[in-house]
Backbone bond lengths (Angstrom), bond angles and torsions (degrees), N, CA, C in turn:
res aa  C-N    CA-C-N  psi(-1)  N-CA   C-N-CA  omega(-1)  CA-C   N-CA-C  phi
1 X - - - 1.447 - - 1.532 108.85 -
2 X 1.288 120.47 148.55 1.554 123.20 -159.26 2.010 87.81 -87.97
3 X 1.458 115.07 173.88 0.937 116.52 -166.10 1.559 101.98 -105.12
4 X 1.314 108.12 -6.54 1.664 118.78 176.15 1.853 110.83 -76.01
5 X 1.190 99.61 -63.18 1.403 121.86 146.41 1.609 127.36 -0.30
6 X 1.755 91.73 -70.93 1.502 112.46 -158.20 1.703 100.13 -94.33
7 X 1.306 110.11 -21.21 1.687 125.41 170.11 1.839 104.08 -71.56
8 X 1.594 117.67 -35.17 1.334 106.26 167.11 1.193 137.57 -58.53
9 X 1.362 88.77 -62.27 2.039 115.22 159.74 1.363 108.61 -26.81
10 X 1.794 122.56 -67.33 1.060 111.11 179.93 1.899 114.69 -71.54
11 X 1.142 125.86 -54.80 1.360 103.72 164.78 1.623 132.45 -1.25
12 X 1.447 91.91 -75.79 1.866 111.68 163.45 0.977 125.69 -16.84
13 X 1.854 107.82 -58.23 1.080 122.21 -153.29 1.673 108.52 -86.68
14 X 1.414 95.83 -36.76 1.438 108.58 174.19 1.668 111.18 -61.03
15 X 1.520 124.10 -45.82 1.462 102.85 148.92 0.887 141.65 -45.13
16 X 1.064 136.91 3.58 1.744 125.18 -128.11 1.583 72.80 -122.51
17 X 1.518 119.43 -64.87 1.283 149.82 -177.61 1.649 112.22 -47.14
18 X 1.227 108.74 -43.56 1.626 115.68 177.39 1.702 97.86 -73.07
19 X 1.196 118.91 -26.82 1.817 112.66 -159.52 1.431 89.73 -95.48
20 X 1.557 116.77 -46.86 2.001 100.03 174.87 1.319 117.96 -65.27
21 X 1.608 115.61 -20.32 2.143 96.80 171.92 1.199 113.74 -84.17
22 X 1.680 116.48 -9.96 1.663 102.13 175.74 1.489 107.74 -92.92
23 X 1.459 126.22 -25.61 1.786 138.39 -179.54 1.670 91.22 -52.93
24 X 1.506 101.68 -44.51 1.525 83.66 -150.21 1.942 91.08 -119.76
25 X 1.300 90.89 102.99 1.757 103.43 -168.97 1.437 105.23 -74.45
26 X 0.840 124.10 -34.57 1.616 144.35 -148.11 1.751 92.72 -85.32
27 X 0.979 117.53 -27.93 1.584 116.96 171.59 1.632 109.22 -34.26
28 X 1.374 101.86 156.15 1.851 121.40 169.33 2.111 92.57 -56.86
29 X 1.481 104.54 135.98 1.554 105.47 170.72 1.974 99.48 -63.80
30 X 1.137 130.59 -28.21 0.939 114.84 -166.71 1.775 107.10 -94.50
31 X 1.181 130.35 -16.31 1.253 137.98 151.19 1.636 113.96 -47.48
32 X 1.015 120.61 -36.44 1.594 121.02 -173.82 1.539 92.70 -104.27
33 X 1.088 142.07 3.50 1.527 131.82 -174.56 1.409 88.17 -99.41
34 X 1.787 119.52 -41.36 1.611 125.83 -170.52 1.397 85.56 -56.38
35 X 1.737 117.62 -61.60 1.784 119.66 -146.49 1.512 94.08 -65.89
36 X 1.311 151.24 -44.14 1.308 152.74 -168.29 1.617 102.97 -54.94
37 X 1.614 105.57 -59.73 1.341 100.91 -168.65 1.521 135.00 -88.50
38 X 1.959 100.35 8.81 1.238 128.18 145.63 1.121 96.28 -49.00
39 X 1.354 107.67 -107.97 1.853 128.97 175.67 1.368 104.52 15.39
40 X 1.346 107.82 -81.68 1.369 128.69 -171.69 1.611 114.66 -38.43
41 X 1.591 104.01 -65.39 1.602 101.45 166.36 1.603 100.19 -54.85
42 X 1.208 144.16 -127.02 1.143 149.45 -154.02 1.243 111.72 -17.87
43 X 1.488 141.67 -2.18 1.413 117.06 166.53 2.139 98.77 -106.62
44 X 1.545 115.84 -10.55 1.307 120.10 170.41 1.740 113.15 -73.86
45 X 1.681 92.19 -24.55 1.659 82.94 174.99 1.726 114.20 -101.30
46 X 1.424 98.23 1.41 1.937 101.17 167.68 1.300 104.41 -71.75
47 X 1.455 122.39 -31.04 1.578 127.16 -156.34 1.399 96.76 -68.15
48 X 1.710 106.00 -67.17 1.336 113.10 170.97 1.251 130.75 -51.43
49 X 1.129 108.78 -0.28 1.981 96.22 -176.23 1.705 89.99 -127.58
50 X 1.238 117.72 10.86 1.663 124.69 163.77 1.554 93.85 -100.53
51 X 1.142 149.34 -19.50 1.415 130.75 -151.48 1.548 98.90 -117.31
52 X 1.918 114.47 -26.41 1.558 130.07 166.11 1.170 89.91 -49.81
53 X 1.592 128.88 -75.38 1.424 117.58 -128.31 1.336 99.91 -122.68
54 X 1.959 110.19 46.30 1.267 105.66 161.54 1.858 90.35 -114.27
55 X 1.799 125.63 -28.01 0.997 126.29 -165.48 2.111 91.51 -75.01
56 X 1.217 109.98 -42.33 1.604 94.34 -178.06 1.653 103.18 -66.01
57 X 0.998 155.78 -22.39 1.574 147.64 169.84 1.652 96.03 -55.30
58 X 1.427 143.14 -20.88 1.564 116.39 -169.14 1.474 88.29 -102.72
């Protein structure tokens, strides 16, 4: 899988995750602090694996 690709996927996913702790409010505060700081990693490691395999393309 290309690393542009696999940086989207996770993007996605990291939405996906930010839109179910705000849909579903009623959650434990510490359940949405876990789902946030999922999110958070997985859209910091899309950045990085978008910024890898834009410097290997030159």
């Amino acid at each position: 899988m290309d690393l542009s690709k696999l940086s989207k996927v996770l993007l996605g996913t990291a939405f996906i995750l930010l839109g179910v702790s705000y849909a579903l409010g009623s959650l434990h505060p510490l359940t949405r602090i876990i789902l946030c700081s999922v999110a958070l990693i997985l859209s910091v490691t899309a950045i990085v694996l978008l910024l890898i395999s834009m410097t290997r393309k030159k």
